[in-house]
C-alpha positions in Angstrom: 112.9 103.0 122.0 112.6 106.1 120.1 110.3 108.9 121.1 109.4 112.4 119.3 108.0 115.6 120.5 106.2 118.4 117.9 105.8 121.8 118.2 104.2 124.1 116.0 101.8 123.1 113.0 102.0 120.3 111.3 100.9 118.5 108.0 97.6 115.5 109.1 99.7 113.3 107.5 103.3 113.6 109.3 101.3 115.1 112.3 100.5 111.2 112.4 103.4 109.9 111.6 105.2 111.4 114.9 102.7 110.5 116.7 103.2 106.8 116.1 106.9 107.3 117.0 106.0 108.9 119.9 103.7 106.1 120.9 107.3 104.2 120.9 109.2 101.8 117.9 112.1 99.8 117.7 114.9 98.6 115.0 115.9 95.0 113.6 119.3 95.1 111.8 119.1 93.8 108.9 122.7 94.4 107.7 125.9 93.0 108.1 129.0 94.8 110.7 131.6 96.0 108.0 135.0 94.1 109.0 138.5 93.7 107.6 138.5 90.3 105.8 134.4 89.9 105.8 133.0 87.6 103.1 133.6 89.4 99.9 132.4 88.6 96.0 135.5 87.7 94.2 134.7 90.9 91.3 134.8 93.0 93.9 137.9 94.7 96.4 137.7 93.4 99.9 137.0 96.0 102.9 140.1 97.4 104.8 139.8 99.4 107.7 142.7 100.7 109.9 143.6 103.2 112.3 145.9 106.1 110.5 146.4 108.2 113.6 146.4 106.7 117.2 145.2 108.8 120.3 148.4 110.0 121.6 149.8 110.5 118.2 149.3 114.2 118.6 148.4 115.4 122.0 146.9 118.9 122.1 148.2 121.5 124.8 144.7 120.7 126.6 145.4 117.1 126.6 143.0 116.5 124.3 143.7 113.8 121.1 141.9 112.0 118.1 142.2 108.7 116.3 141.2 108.5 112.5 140.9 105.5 110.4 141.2 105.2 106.6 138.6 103.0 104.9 139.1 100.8 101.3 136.3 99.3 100.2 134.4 98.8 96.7 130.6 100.0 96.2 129.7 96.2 96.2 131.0 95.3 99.8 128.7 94.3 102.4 125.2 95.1 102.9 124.9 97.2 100.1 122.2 98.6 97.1 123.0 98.2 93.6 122.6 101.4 91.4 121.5 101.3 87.6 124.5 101.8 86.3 125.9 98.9 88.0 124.3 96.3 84.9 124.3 96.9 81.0 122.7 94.7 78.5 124.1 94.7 74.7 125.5 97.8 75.6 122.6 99.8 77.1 121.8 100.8 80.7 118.1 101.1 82.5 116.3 103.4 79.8 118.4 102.9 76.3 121.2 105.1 78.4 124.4 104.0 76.6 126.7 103.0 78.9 130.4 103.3 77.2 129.7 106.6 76.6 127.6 107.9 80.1 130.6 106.3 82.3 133.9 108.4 80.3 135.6 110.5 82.8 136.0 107.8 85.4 132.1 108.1 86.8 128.7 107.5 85.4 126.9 110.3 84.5 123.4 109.1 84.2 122.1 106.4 87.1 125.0 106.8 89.7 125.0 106.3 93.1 123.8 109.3 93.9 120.4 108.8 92.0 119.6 105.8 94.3 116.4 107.6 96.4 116.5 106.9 99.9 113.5 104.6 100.9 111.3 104.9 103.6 108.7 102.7 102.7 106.9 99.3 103.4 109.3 96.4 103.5 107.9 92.8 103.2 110.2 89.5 104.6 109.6 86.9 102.2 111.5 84.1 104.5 111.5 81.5 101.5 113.9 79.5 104.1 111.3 78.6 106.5 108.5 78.7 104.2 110.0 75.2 102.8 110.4 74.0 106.6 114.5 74.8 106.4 117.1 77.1 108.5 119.4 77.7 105.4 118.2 76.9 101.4 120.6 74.2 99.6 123.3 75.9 97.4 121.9 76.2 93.8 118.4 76.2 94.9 116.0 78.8 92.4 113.5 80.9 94.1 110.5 80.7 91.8 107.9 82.7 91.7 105.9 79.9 93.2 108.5 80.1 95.9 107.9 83.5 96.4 103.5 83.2 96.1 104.0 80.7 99.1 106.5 82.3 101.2 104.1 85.8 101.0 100.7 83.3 101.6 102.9 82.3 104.9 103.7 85.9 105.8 100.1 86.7 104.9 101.8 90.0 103.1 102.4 90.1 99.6 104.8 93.0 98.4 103.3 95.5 96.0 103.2 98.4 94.1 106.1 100.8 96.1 107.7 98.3 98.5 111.0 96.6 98.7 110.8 92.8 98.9 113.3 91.1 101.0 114.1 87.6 100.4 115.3 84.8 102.9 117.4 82.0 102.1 119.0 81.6 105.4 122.6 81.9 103.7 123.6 84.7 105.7 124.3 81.6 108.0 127.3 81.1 106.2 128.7 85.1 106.2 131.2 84.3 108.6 132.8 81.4 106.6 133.8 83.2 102.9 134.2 80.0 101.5 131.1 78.6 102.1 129.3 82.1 101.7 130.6 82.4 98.0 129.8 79.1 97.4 131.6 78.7 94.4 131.9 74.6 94.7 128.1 74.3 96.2 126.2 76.6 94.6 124.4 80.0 96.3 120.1 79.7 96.7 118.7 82.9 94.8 115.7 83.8 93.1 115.0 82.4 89.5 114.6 84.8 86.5 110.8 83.5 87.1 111.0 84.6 90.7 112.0 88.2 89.1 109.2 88.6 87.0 106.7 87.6 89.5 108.4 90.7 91.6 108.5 92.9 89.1 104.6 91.9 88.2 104.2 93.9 92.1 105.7 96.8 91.3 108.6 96.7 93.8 111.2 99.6 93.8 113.9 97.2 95.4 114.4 94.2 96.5 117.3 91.8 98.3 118.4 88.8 99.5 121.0 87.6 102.0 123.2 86.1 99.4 126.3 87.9 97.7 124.5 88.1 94.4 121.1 88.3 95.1 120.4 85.2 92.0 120.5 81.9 91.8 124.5 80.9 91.7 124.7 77.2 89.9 127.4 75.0 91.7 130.9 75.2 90.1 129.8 78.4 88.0 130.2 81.0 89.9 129.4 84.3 89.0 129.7 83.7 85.0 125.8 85.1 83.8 123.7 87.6 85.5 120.1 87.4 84.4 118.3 88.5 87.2 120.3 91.5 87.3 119.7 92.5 83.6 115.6 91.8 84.2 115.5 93.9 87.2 118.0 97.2 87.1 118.7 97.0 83.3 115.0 96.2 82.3 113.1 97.5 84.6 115.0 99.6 87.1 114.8 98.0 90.4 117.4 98.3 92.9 119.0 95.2 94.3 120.2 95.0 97.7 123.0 92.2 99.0 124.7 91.0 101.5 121.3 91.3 103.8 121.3 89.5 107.3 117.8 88.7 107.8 118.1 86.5 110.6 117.0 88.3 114.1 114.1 89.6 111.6 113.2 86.2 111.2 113.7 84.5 114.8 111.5 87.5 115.7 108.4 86.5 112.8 108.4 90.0 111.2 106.7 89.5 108.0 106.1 93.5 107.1 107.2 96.6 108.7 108.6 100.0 107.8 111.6 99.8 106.0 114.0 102.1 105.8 117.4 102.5 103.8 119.4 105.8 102.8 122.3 105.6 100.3 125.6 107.5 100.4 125.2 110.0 97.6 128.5 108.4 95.5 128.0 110.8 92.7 128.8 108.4 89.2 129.2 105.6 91.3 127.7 101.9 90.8 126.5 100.9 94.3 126.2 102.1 98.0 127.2 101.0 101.3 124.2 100.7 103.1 122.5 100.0 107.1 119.0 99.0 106.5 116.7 98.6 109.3 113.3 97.0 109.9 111.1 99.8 112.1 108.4 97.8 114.2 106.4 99.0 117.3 107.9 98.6 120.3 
């Protein structure tokens, strides 16, 4: 439960806007916990996490101590948002930008991390899972855009113009097995280049999926040819966010809600870390 208080004058607009926090909301997770040894993709570093100084390491003369950890961990680990930079096509990035030269000195220089705009916006669950009367897609399955038309006719929400489409394979089922998350020998569900299109035909800003590359994943390929990716960062510069856990957002039936998502401002870098949550009322 969160609830706000306001003094002084306000805006009509966020004069509103704490007043329907104050009436009282609530938060779905809709990210993954960040673990040593958590399902990783195999083109990116794995997450490491350990304690570098232990409480009673250094004691102060008050008695007082502190522990510290030290963190490892790529820009493409866990729940996490893709930034332009992270795709080039025949040499280009989003916009023409060329990407051999704009990434010289060890950091992008156009479409890091940092650009990535934090997103407070309308979210729309496009469970594709359920939809087609299953708890977790088949590896290899394509998402099509016909796919995508019946899973929003279900939710009675269709994303549009300014909101961040999340889709639901039901994969995340598998995030605590890496194996069978990665799914190099079965295949990994994902939307279709199709499926893109149709999303990019709404005007989305972002979109994700709870897979570890957001795209279809043919069985016994792996992660040899990104298409999706090119259509949506390189073509038409949407962010892509992975590694989702949609789950408790679908046992509960949220179809759209406010979503909300803030990057780490990784100056030159190709992705963020990221905690996104679904805000419903309470």
């Amino acid at each position: 439960m969160t609830t706000a208080r306001t003094t002084g004058a306000t805006d009509p607009t966020t004069a509103a806007l704490l007043a329907a926090i104050a009436r009282g909301v609530r938060t779905v997770e809709l990210s993954h916990p960040l673990v040593t040894g958590m399902s990783t993709s195999p083109n990116h570093p794995g997450f490491r996490m350990t304690l570098i100084r232990r409480h009673g390491d250094t004691v102060r003369p008050d008695g007082g101590s502190a522990s510290n950890e030290l963190i490892i961990t790529g820009g493409h680990v866990g729940t996490h948002v893709d930034a332009l930079s992270h795709v080039s096509q025949d040499g280009c990035l989003h916009g023409g930008v060329d990407a051999e030269a704009g990434q010289r000195g060890g950091r992008h220089a156009e479409h890091g991390a940092e650009r990535i705009p934090a997103m407070i916006t309308r979210g729309v669950l496009l469970d594709v899972a359920a939809t087609r009367g299953v708890e977790v897609l088949e590896g290899g399955h394509g998402i099509t855009a016909e796919d995508l038309a019946a899973a929003a006719e279900r939710a009675g929400a269709e994303p549009g113009r300014g909101d961040v489409a999340l889709v639901r394979t039901g994969w995340a089922r598998h995030f605590a097995d890496p194996v069978a998350y990665i799914g190099h020998d079965s295949g990994v569900p994902g939307v279709t280049e199709d499926g893109a299109r149709w999303l990019v035909e709404r005007g989305v800003i972002a979109t994700g999926a709870d897979t570890t590359a957001y795209e279809r994943i043919p069985p016994g390929t792996g992660h040899r040819v990104l298409p999706v990716h090119r259509i949506l960062l390189v073509e038409n510069g949407i962010h892509i966010i992975e590694h989702l856990d949609m789950e408790e957002a679908s046992r509960q039936g949220l179809t759209e809600f406010l979503f909300v998502l803030a990057p780490l401002r990784i100056v030159g870098g190709t992705g963020s870390p990221v905690r996104p949550v679904a805000v419903v009322g309470a």
